[in-house]
C-alpha positions, 0 to 999 in steps of 0.5 A: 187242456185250457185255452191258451190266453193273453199274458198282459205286457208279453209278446202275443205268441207267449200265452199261459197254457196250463199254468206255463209259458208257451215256449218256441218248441210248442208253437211250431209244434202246434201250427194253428198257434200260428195261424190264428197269430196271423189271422188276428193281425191279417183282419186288423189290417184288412179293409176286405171285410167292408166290402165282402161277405163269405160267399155261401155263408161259409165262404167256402170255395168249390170248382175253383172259383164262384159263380155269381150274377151281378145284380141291377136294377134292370135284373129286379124286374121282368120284361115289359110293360104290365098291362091292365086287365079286363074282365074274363081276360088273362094277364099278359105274359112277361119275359124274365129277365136272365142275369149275366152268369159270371165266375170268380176264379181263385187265387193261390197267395202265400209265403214261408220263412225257416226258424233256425234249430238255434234260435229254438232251443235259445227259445227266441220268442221275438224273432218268431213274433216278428217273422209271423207278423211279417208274413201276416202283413204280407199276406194281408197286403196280397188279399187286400189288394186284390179284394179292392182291385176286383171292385175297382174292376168292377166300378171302372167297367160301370163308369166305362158303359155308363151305368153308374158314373164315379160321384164328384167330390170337392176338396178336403184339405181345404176346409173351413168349418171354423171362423168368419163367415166369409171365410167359410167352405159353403154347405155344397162343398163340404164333405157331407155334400159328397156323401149326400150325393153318393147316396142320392145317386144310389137312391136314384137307382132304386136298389134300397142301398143305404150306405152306412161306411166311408172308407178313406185314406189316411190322408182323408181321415186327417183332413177330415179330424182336423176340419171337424175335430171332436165334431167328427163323430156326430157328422158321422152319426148324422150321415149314419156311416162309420169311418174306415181308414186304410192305406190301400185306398188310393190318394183322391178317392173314398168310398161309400158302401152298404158293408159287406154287401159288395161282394162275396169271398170265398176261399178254396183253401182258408188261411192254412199254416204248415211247418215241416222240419228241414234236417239239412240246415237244421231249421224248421220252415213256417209256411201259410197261404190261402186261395181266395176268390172275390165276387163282386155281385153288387157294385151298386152298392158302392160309390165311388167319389174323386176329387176329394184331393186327399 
């Protein structure tokens, strides 16, 4: 049997499989159809892949959650001072340093919703495309959050002990690239100040962090395509970073990161789709979830700047 590809112009869950068009019938009978529907809409949705890597590699979870040690800069060197050495003398011994051991505990997200025995046999394609896509959108917004909230958890508690202060920015909706020169917003004010800033701050720290994504609001992103215009992309470039637009960043924040070098995800259970048939309303319920966990076992490398207004 071939794979099933796209139909140019038809809905998503409609490919050609062996010369004929995937009916209703045939994708409930086949839940990973469904699955891999939700995945792709969930990963163009999601802003978790920017801070995260899979933990392990395989981003499989056992035991219920991950063990991790949050990496510093204190962590990368032993205790003590080293001292030089004389002739026919040993080295001093030095005390390593134990990082704190933490766990990430797993959570259980999911939704379903019934496909009436009706709506299969009159072969009703878009309801089920726009059921699916709802329960993508609601999984993807569920993970997501909670992906960002652990960094925000973790940045809060560094701002908190005073080990790495949020990065003040200036306001975005303000600015003035084009026109007299008195008019202009100065060079320390700009976008790419804030940026500059978050990188020293991180350079400062000597972690080798080289932030290369600055991810925005919505809100942010327009200011800055309508300060920069077709300029945009070459600040970018100059700054090395790639802009990434999400909704779930809140309002007068952004952040710069090395991608996907924040933390680990994990899941104990991957994105899984069941449906079961429910005789006693002749329907057919479409079930997915995922158990996720998230480590954030590099915070430093991320920079979180306020004040931007947008």
């Amino acid at each position: 049997m071939t794979s099933p590809t796209p139909v140019p112009g038809n809905p998503s869950l409609l490919p050609v499989l062996e010369g004929r068009t995937l009916s209703c019938d045939e994708a409930l009978k086949s839940p990973t159809i469904l699955r891999d529907r939700i995945a792709k809409l969930a990963d163009d949705l999601m802003v978790m892949p920017i801070f995260y890597d899979r933990a392990g590699g395989q981003g499989v979870v056992n035991g219920g959650g991950i063990l991790y040690n949050t990496i510093r800069f204190s962590d990368m060197l032993v205790d003590g001072q080293l001292e030089a050495r004389a002739p026919g003398s040993e080295y001093k011994e030095m005390n390593g340093v134990d990082p704190e051991v933490r766990l990430a505990t797993v959570s259980d997200w999911g939704g379903k919703f019934y496909f009436e025995d009706e709506r299969r046999l009159r072969n009703d394609v878009d309801y089920l495309d726009m059921c699916t896509t709802q329960l993508a959108n609601t999984i993807s917004w569920k993970i997501d959050t909670a992906a960002l909230a652990a960094v925000n958890t973790e940045l809060n508690a560094l701002v908190t002990s005073g080990e790495q202060p949020a990065v003040a920015g200036h306001d975005w909706t303000t600015l003035q690239i084009v026109g007299p020169l008195d008019t202009l917003t100065a060079s320390a004010d700009l976008p790419t100040a804030d940026w500059s800033a978050a990188q020293l701050a991180a350079d400062l720290q000597m972690l080798g962090v080289k932030h290369d994504v600055l991810v925005v609001s919505p809100h942010a992103a327009h200011y800055l395509r309508t300060a920069y215009g077709d300029k945009l992309s070459l600040v970018l470039e100059s700054a090395g970073l790639e802009l990434v637009s999400n909704t779930k960043v809140q309002t007068g924040t952004a952040y710069l990161a090395q991608k996907g070098t924040v933390g680990l995800v994990g899941f104990e259970v991957p994105l899984t789709v069941i449906t079961l048939p429910k005789q006693e309303t002749r329907s057919t319920l479409v079930q997915a979830y995922a158990v996720p966990a998230f480590a954030v076992n590099r915070p430093f490398n991320v920079k979180m700047l306020t004040g931007i207004n947008c």
